[in-house]
C-alpha positions in Angstrom: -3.3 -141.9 24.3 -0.1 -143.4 25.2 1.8 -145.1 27.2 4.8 -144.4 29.8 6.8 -147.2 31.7 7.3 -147.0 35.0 10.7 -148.0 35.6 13.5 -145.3 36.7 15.1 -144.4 33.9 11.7 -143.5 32.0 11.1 -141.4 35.4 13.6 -139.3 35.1 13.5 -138.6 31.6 9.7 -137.5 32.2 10.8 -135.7 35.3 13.5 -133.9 32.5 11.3 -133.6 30.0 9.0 -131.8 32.4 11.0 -129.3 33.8 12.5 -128.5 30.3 9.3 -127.4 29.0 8.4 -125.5 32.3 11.4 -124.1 32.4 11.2 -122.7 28.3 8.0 -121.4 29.1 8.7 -119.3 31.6 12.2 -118.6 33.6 10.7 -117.8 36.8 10.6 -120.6 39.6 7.2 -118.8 41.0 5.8 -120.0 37.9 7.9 -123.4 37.2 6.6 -124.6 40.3 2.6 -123.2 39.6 3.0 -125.6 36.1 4.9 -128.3 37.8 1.6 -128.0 40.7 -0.7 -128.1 37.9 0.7 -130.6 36.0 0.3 -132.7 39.6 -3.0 -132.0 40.0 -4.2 -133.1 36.3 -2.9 -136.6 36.9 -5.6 -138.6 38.2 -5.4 -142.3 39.5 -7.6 -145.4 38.9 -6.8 -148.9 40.1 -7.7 -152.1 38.3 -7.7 -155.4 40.2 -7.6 -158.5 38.4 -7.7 -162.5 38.6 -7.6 -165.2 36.0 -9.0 -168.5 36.0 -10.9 -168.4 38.8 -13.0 -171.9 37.8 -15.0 -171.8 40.3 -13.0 -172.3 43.3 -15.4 -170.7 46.0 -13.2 -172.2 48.8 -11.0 -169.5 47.8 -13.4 -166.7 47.0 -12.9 -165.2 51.3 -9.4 -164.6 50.2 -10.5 -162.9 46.7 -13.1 -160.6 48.3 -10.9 -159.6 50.9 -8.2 -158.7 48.5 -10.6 -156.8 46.3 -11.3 -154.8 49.4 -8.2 -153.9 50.3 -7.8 -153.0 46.3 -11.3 -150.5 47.1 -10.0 -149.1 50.8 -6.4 -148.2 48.5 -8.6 -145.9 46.4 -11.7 -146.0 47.5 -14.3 -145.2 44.7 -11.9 -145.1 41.7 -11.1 -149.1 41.6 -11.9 -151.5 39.1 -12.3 -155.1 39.1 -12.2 -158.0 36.5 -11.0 -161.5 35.3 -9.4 -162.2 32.5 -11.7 -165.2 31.3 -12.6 -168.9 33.2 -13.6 -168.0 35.9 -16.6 -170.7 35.5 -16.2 -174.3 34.2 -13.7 -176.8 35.0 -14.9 -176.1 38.7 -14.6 -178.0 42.0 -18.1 -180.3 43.1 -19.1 -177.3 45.1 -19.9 -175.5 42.5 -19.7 -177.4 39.3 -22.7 -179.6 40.7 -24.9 -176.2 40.5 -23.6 -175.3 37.1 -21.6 -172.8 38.4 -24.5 -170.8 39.5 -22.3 -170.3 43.3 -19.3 -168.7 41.8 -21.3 -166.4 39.6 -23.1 -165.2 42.5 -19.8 -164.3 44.1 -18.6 -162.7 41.7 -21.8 -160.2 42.1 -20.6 -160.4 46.0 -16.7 -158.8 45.0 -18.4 -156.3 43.1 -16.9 -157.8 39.9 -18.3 -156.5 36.5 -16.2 -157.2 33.6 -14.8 -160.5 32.8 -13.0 -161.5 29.4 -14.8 -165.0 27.8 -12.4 -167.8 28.2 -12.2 -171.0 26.6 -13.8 -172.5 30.0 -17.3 -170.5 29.9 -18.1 -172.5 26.6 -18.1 -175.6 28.1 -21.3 -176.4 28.0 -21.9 -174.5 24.7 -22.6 -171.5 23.5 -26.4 -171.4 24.5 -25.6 -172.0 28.0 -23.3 -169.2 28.0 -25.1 -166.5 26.4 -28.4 -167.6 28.0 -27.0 -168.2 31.9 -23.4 -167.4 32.3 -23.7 -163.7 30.4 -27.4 -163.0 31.6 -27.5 -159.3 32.1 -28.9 -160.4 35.7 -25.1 -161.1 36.7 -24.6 -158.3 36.2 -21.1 -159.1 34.1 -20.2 -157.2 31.0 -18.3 -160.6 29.1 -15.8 -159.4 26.1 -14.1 -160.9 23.5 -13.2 -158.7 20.3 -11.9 -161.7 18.1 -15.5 -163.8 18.1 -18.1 -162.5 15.7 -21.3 -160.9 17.4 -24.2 -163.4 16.1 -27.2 -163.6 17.5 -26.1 -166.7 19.7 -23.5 -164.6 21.1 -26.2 -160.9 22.4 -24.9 -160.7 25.7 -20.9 -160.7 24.3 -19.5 -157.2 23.2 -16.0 -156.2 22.3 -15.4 -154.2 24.8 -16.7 -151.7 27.9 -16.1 -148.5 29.4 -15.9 -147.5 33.2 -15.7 -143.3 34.1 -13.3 -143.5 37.2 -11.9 -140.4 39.1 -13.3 -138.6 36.2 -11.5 -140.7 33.3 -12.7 -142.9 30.5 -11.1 -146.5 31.0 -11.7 -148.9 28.5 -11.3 -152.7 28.9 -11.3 -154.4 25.7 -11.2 -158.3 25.6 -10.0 -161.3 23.6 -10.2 -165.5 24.1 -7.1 -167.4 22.9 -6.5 -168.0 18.9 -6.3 -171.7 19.9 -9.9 -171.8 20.8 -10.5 -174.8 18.5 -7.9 -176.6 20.1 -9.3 -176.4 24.0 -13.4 -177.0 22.8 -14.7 -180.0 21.1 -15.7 -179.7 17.6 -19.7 -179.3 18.5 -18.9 -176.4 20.6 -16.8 -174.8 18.1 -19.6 -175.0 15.2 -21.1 -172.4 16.8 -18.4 -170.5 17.4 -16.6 -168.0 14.5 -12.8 -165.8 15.5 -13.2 -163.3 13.4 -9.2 -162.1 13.9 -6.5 -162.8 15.8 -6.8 -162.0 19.5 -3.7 -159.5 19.3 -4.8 -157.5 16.2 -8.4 -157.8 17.4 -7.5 -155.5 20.5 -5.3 -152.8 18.6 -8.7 -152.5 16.2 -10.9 -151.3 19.3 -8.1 -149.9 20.8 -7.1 -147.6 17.9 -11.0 -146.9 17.5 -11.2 -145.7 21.0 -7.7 -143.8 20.3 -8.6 -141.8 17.2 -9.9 -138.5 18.4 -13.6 -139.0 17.0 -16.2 -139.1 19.7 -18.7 -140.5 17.7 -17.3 -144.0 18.1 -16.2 -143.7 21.6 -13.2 -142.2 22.8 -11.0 -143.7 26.2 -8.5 -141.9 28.1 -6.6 -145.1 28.8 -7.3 -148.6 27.4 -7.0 -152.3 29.5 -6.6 -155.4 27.8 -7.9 -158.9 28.8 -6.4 -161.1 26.8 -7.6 -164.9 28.0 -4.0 -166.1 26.1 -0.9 -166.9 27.1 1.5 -164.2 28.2 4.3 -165.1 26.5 2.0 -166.0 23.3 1.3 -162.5 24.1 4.3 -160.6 24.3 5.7 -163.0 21.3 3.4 -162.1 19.2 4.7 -161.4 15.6 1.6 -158.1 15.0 2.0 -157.0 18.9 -0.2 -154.8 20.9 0.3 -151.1 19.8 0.7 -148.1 21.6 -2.8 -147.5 22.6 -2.9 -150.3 25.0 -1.9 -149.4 28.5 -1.9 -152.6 30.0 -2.6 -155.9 29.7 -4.1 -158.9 31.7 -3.6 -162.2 30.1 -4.7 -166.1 31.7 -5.1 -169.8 30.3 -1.7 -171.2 31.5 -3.0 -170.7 35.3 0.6 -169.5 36.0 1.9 -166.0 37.3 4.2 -164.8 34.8 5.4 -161.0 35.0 8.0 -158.7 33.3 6.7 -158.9 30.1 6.1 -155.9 28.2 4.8 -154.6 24.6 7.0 -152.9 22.5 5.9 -149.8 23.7 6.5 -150.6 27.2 2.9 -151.4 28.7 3.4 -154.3 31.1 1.6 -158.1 30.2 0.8 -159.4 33.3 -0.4 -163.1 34.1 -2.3 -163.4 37.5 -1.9 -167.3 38.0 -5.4 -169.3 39.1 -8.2 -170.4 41.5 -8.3 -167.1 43.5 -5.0 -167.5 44.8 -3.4 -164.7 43.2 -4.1 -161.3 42.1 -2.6 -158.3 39.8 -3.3 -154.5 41.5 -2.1 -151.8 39.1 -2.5 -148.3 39.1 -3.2 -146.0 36.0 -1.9 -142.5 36.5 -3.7 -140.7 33.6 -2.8 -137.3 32.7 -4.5 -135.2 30.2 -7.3 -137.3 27.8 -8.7 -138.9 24.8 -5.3 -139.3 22.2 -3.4 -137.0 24.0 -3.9 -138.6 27.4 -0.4 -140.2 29.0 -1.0 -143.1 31.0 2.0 -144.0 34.1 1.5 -147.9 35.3 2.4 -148.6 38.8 1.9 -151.5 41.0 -0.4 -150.2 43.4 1.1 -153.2 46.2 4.9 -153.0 45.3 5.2 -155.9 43.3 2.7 -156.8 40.3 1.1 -159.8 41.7 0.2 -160.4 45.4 -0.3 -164.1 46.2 -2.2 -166.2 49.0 0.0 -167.8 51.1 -0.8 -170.6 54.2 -3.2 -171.8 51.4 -5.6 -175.0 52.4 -5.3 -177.9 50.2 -8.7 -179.3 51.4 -11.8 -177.3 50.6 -14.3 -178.5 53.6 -11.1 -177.0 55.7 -11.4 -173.8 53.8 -15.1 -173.2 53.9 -15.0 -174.2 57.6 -12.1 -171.5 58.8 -14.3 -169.4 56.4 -17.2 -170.1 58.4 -15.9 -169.5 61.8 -13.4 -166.7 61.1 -13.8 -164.0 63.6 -14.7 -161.4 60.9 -16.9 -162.8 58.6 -17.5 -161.6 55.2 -21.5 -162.6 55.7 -22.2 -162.6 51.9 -19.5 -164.6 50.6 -19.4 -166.6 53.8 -23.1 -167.7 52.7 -22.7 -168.3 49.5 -20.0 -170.7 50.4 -21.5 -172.4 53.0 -24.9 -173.0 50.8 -22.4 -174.8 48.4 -21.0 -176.4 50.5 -24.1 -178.2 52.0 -25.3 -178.6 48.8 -22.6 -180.4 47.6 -21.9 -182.1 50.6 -25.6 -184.0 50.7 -24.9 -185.1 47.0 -21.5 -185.4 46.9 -20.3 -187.4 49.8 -22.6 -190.6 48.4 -20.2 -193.4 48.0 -19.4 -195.1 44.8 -17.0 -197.7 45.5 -14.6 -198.8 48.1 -10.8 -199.3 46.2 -7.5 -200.4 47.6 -5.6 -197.8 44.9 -6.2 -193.8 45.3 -5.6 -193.4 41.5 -2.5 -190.7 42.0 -1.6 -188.9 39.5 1.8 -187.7 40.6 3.1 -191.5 39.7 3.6 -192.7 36.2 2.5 -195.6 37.6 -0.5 -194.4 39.3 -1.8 -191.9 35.8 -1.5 -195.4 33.7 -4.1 -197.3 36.4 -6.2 -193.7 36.8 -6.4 -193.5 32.4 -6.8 -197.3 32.0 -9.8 -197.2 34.4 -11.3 -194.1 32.9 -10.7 -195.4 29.4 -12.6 -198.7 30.4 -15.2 -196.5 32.0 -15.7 -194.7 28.8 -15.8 -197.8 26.8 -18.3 -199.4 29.1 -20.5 -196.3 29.1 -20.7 -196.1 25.4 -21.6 -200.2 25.4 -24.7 -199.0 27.3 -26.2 -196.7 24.3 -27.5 -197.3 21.2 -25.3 -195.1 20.0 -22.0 -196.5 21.6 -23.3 -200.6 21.8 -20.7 -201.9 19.2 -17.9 -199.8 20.7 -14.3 -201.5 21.2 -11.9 -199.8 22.3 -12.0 -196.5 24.9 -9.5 -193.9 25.3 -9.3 -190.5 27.8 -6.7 -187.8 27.6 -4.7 -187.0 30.4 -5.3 -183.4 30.3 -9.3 -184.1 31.0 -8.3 -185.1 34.5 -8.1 -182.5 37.3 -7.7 -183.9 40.9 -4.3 -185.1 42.6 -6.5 -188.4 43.1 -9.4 -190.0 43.0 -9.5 -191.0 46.1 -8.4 -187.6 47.0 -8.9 -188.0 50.6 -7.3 -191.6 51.0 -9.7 -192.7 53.3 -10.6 -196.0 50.7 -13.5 -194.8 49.2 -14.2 -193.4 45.8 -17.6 -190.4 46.3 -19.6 -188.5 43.4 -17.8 -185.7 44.5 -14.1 -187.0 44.2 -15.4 -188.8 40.6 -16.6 -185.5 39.3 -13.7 -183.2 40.6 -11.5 -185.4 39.0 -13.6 -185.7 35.8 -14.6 -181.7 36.3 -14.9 -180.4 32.3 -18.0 -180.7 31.3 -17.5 -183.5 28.3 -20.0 -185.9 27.1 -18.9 -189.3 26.3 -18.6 -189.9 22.0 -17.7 -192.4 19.9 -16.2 -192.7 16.2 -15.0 -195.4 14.2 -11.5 -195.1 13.5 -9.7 -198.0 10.6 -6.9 -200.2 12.3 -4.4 -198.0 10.8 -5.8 -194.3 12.3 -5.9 -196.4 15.5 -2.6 -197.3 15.2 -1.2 -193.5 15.0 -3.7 -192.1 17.5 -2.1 -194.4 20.1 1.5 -193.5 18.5 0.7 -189.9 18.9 1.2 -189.9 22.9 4.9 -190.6 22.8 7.2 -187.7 22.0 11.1 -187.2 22.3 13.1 -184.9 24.3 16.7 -185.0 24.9 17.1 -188.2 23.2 14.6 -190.1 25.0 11.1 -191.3 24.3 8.4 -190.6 26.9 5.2 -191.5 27.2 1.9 -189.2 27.3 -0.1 -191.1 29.3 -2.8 -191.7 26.8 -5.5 -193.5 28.6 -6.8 -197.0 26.9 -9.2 -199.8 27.8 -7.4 -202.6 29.2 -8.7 -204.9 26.3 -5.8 -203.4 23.8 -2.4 -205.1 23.7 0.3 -203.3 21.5 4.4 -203.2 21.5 6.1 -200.0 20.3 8.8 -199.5 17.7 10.8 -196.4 17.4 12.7 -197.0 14.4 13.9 -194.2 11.9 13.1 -191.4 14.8 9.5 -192.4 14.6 6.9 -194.0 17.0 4.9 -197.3 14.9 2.6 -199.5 16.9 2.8 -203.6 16.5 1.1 -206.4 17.1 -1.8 -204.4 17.8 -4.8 -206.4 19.3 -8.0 -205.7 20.7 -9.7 -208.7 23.1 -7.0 -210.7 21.8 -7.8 -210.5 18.1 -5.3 -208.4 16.0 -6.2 -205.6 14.1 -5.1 -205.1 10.8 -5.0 -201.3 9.0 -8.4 -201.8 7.2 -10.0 -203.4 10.2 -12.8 -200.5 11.5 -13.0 -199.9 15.3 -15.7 -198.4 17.1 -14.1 -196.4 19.6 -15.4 -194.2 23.0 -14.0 -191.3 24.8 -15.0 -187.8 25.4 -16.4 -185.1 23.3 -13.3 -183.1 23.3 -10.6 -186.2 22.7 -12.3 -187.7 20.0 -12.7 -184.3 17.7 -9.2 -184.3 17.7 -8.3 -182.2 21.6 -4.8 -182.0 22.8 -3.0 -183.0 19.6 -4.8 -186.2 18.8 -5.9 -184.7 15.5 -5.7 -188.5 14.1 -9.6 -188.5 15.9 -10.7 -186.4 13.2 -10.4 -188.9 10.3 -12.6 -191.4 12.0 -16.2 -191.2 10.6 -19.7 -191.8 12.1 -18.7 -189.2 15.3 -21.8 -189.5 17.5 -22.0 -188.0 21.2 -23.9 -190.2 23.3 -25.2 -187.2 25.6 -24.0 -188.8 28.8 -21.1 -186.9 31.0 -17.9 -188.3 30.9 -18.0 -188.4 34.3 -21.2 -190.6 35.1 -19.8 -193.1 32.9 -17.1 -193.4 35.7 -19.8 -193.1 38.3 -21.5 -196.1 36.3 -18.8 -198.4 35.5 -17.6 -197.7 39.4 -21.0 -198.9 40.8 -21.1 -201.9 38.5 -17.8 -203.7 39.8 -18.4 -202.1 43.6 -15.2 -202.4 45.7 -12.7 -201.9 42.9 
């Protein structure tokens, strides 16, 4: 099969191409315009609707459904739906405090059946996915050509096929090649990328390309590549011919006008069910000699919500009381909803300080409490009882606030939305002098200027910074007031994903005696919250 663009100038020259070859087969305009009728009639149209990174944003899922209708009223009977990976994990209370089990039953709702794995649906391992989020009783066929088919991963295949207005459409899927840098190290165990995500796709691609029926032929082929779209469309290999068009996620951002090298367009369908991509495939002929035109079946390639809600109870409620409900989806959300509301709104603590993120400021208080949290919650295992120092990445926090609503008291609900990936709390003993770099590793220069990461650490550590010779050193490093010297060892607590070496702070991995202490990273906020009450 193969691919044409759909921009003018690749119009016309098929429009030329066309009546050249009508016209050298016969000279007579009765029969030009029979062929050229023909040639009309063979092309048949399937539409694919897509999101990306959904994670479990329910309050949102009216909005999606509706959408996905509209997609199905456009061409009713010949539209597809999927997601391009997360759409579970890293959720909102709502459905995060049912492991998900809301959004996946919404997705059955839409009518959604093919989903590429993302980073996101490992959180809580691989067991948990393959056992609960890829049951067969969702009704989801999960893909992701790059990982290697053991028996941990049965319910994950490389790719699937739909027949639509009487053409084969394959989707063939793929998780980012930075998969060990997004999941902590005992997730990943279990986990082997067999291949690149990029060449991984041209493989069942050119499978499903090469004429032999015996292995499955396609008359056009979709990709969902849970990546980056500019990692994409940069990619030194590239996508080949044989892919028609591609669906990428992980950055949560809408990026469009990116194409392969053959023209097929990458799109990237931003996040949480408030955007989507609807294109069209105009297939003529099939198997390897099938052309595929891509249109934007809305006029422009992603349609996005707008008048969005930024508080979810608000959401559900205008959900609830709309004058046309959508009774499935409505009761899903409103189940959640009451769920949630029962065990989430339970206060924690009262506080003077929401814990903003959107300050400097306000990220230093929110990581120093979070990284005394984590220390404090290891101090209460065995494991964890002669930790020292605790640490949290920025990037592990999800809310504005944590006291989102501002009304002076901190809930489950705000603690767990904040603290939403599902991370145990760890430990490891790191020497005085790994310590010292892991701490060094959060500032970086730009423009000539050092900024700070925001590392989170306990408010027992005490260091000054030195950037000498273009290079961050930490000083007059102490811990409870005692200074630590490079062959000093130091128990030290965060979470699961942090300490095996998550967003860059690969320093982690040299520490020794890593033990998860099996308690979420989140209760230990919950717990440490409770034992100081008003904060």
């Amino acid at each position: 099969m193969g691919f044409e663009s759909n921009t003018k100038r690749s119009t016309l020259f098929w429009t030329l191409k066309s009546v050249a070859v009508l016209a050298a087969i016969s000279l007579l305009a009765g029969t030009a315009a029979a062929q050229t009728t023909n040639a009309t009639e063979d092309v048949r149209k399937i539409t694919i609707a897509d999101i990306t990174d959904f994670h479990g944003h329910i309050e949102n899922g009216r909005w999606v459904d509706e959408r996905f209708d509209k997609a199905r009223e456009y061409n009713p009977g010949n539209t597809v739906l999927v997601s391009t990976g997360d759409l579970v994990g890293g959720s909102p209370y709502e459905s995060s405090s049912q492991h998900d089990a809301p959004t996946l039953a919404m997705a059955q709702a839409w009518g959604l059946g093919i989903s590429a794995m993302g980073n996101h649906e490992l959180d809580r391992g691989v067991g948990d996915f393959n056992g609960r989020v890829a049951d067969p009783a969702n009704h989801i066929d999960w893909l992701a050509a790059n990982v290697r088919k053991t028996g941990r991963f049965s319910n994950l295949r490389d790719y699937t096929m739909r027949v639509a207005n009487g053409k084969r459409v394959a989707f063939v899927g793929a998780v980012t090649d930075g998969l060990g840098s997004v999941l902590s190290r005992d997730v990943m165990q279990n986990v082997q990328l067999e291949e690149k995500a990029v060449a991984s796709v041209n493989r069942v691609a050119d499978m499903l390309s090469d004429g032999d029926e015996s292995n499955g032929e396609a008359d056009a082929v979709v990709a969902l590549i849970h990546e980056d779209a500019d990692i994409v469309a940069h990619d030194p290999v590239g996508l080949d011919r044989n892919v028609d068009l591609i669906y990428t996620g992980h950055t949560h951002a809408v990026k469009t006008g990116r194409h392969t090298r053959s023209g097929a367009p990458i799109i990237e369908a931003g996040s949480f069910g408030e955007q989507m991509a609807v294109q069209d495939l105009e297939v003529r002929g099939s198997g390897p000699a099938a052309k595929v035109m891509v249109r934007d079946a809305f006029g422009s390639p992603v349609v996005e919500r707008t008048g969005t809600d930024p508080d979810p109870a608000r959401a559900i409620n205008a959900a609830q009381t709309s004058e046309a409900p959508r009774q499935r989806v409505d009761s899903i959300i409103r189940q959640a909803y009451d769920s949630a509301r029962r065990r989430g709104n339970v206060v924690v603590s009262s506080t003077d300080d929401p814990y903003s993120r959107t300050t400097p400021g306000g990220l230093d208080r929110l990581g120093g409490l979070i990284a005394d949290a984590a220390l404090d919650g290891a101090r209460r295992t065995t494991i964890g009882a002669k930790a020292e120092v605790g640490f949290v990445n920025p990037g592990s926090l999800r809310t504005r606030a944590l006291d989102l609503d501002g009304d002076g008291f901190i809930t489950v609900r705000e603690t767990k939305d904040m603290m939403a990936l599902q991370f145990d709390n760890a430990v490891t003993t790191l020497t005085g002098s790994r310590l010292k770099r892991v701490i060094a590793r959060q500032w970086h220069r730009g423009d000539g200027v050092w900024r700070s990461g925001h590392l989170g650490i306990s408010s027992n550590v005490r260091y000054d910074m030195s950037f000498d010779d273009d290079e961050p050193r930490v000083e007059h490093l102490t811990v409870d007031g005692r200074p630590v010297s490079d062959d000093d060892r130091i128990v030290v607590a965060g979470n699961t994903f942090l300490l095996t070496g998550g967003d860059g702070y690969t320093a982690f991995r040299e520490g020794v005696d890593y033990a998860d202490t099996h308690v979420p990273y989140a209760q230990t906020l919950i717990d440490y919250l409770k034992s100081r009450g008003q904060d």
